[in-house]
N, C-alpha and C positions, 0 to 999 in steps of 0.2 A: 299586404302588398297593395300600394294605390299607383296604378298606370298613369303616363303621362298623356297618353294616348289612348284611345281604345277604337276601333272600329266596329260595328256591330251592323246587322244585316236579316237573317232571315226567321229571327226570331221575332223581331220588332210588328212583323204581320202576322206568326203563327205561317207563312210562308207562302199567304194565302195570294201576295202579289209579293211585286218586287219591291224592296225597300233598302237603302243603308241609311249610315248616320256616323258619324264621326265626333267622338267627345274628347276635350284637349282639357286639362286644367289649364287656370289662368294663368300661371306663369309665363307657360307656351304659347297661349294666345297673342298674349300682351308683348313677347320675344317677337312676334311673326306682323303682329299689325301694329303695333303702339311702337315696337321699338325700330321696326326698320322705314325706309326711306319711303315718301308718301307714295301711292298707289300699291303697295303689297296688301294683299287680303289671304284670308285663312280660305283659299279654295277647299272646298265641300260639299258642292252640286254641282249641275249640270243640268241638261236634257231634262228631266224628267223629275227636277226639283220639287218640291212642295207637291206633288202630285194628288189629288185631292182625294183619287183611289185607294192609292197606298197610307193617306194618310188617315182615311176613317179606317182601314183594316186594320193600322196600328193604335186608333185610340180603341177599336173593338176588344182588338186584343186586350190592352191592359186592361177594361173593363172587365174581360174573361177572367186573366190572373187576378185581381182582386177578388170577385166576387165566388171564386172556386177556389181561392187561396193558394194556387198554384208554386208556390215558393213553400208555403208550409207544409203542403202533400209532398212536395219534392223530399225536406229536410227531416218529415215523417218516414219515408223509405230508406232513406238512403245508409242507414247500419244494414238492412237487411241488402241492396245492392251492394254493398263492400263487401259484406261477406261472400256473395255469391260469387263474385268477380274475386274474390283470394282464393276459393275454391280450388281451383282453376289451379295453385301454384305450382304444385306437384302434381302435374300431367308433363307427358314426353315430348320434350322441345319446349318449354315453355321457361324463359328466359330471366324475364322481370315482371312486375304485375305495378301498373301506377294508376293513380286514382285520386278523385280529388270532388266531393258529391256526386253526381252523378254522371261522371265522365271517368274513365275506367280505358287504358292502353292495355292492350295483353300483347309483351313482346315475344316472339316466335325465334327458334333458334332459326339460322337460315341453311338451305338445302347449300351444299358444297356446288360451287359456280352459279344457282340458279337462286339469286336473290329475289325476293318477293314471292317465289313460287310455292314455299309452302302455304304460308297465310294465303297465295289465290285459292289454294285447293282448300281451305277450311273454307273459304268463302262460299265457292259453289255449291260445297258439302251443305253450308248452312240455307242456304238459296234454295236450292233442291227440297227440301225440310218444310221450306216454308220461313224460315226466319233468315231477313235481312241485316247485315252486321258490315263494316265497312272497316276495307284493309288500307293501307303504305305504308309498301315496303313489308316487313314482317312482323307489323303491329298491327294487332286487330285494335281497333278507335271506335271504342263507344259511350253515347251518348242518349240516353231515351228519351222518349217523350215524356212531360214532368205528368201526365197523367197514366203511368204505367203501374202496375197492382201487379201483389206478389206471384198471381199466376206465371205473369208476362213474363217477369223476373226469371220463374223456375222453367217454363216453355225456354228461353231465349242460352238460361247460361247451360241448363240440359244439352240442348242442339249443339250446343258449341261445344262444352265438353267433350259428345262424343267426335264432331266432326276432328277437332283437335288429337283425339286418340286414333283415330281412324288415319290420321297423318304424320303417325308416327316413325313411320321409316324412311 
């Protein structure tokens, strides 16, 4: 799949300040500035454009991901996070399971009238534990740090699983 659009944001600094950035193939470019009536431009900043902060946080950054090969560690784990994340499939209330490297949806059945509330109560459960995990609605959405080692892995889907069991009724 290649976007026509992409937006992208808090990875571009490692999150360390604020950044976005906005990438269009040229067809779309060309549709928005080439081909419409003169003064249209591809608005894409503002206020706080080219920010010279934000901008060495995000050439630090890819220096990081180069030089720790952050893409290859990721692509290195990532059978072992699928597995651990289908684990998961046969626990009670647990709906669907999608995943795609290392980003991982766990859908939750939902409480009759109280949508969202079970996945809050896995949250807290997991919160409580020590391990952060992020819900909407009745999908837990996760996503790691690409510097995560299978400890973090067995720590993360452990807590969850039981918070998940524990939220069974």
């Amino acid at each position: 799949m290649t976007p026509d659009i992409m937006t992208m944001a808090k990875g571009l600094t490692n999150a360390a300040v604020p950044m976005g950035a906005v990438a269009v193939r040229n067809g779309v470019y060309d549709a928005i500035v080439e081909g419409a009536p003169g003064g249209i431009e591809l608005f894409h900043g503002y206020t706080y454009s080219g920010h010279p902060l934000a901008a060495a946080a995000a050439i630090a950054t890819m220096e990081l991901h180069r030089e720790e090969d952050l893409p290859g560690r990721a692509r290195a784990i990532e059978p072992l996070w699928q597995e651990a994340t289908h684990s998961l499939r046969d626990l009670p209330n647990v709906i669907d399971i999608r995943d795609y490297g290392l980003i991982a949806g766990i859908e939750l059945a939902p409480r009759a009238g109280k949508p969202g509330h079970r996945a809050m109560e896995v949250f807290r459960r997991c919160f409580d534990a020590g391990v952060l995990i992020r819900v909407t609605g009745d999908i837990i959405a996760l996503s790691p740090p690409l510097i995560i080692e299978p400890k973090h892995i067995d720590r993360l889907y452990g807590t969850l699983g039981e918070a998940i069991r524990a939220e069974a009724a």
